[in-house]
Structure formats: C-alpha cells, structure tokens
C-alpha positions in Angstrom: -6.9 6.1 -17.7 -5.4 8.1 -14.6 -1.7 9.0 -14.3 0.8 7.4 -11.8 0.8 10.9 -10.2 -2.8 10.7 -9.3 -2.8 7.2 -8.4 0.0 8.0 -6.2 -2.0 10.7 -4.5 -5.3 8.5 -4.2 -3.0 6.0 -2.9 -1.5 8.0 -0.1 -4.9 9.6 1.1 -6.8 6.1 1.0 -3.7 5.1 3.3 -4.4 8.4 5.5 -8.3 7.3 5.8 -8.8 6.3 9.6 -11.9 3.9 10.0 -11.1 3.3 13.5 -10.0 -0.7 13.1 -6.8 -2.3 13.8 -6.0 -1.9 10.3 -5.4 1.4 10.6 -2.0 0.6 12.1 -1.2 -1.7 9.1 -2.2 1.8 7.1 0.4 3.4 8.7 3.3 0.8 7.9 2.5 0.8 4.5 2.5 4.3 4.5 5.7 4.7 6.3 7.1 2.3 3.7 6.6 4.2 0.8 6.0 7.8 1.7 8.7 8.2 4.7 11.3 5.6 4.2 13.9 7.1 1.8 15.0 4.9 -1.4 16.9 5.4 -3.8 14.6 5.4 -6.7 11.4 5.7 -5.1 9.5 5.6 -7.9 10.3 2.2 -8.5 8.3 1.6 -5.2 5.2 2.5 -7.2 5.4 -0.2 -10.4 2.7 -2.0 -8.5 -0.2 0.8 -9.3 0.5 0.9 -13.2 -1.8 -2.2 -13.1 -4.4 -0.6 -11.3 -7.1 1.5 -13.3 -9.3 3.5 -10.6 -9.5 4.6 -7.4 -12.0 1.3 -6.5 -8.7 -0.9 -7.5 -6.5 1.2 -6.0 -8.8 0.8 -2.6 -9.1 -2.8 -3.0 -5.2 -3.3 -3.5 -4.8 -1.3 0.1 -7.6 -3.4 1.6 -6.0 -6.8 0.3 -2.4 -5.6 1.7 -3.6 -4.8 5.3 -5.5 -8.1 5.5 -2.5 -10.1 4.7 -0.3 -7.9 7.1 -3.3 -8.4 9.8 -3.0 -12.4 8.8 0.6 -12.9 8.4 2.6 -10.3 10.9 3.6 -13.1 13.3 4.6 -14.9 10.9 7.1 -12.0 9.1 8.2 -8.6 9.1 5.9 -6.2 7.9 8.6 -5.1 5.3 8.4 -8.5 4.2 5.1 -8.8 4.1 4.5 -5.4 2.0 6.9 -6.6 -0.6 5.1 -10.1 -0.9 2.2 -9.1 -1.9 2.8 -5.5 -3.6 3.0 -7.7 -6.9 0.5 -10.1 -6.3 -2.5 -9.3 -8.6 
C-alpha cells in the first residue's frame, strides 16, 4: 500500500501530463483546485485518494473527473463539479 504523500505526488504529476486534448484544460482546474487554491486544511482536500491503491486508480479517478467536467461544465461550475464527483467511487 502507497502513502497519501506519494499518492499526492502521482496525483499532481498525472494532472501535469499534457496529451494535447481538451482535457488538458479540465487538468488544469483540478489542479488549480487543489494545488494553488489556498484552504484551510488542505489536507482534507485529499480524503478522496485514501480509497485509491495505485497509480492505475489514481489515473482512472483523474480520467473519470475530466470526463464529467468535459460533460457537465455548462451545466455547473467546475468547482462544483470537482466536489461532486471527488467522492464518487
């Protein structure tokens, strides 16, 4: 079993991966939500990945949130969206 650390850290760089796709932006907005937008108990932001056991799940979790964010922006606000489906297994 990995450590939150490192699952925060494959987290961040899967968010930092460019493949060229629209999805890239959504990327960005997640990563702005939890690495540049100041809480005040950040860690709390990252309860989600305690569920997730590899890098693979971590991946697919990411993967998951952009498509709904793709799906769903003009229907919410990102921020909205993020925290909708952060839990959702």
């Amino acid at each position: 079993m990995i450590g939150i650390e490192t699952k925060i850290s494959i987290f961040k760089n899967y968010l930092l991966l460019r493949n060229g796709s629209y999805g890239d932006v959504m990327k960005d907005e997640i990563y702005s939500y939890f690495f540049e937008i100041e809480e005040e108990d950040i860690s709390s932001n990252y309860h989600f990945l305690q569920h997730l056991n590899s890098s693979e799940e971590i991946e697919n979790k990411v993967d998951f949130l952009v498509s709904k964010m793709i799906m769903h922006e003009h229907e919410d606000g990102i921020r909205n969206i993020i925290e909708s489906y952060v839990e959702v297994e």
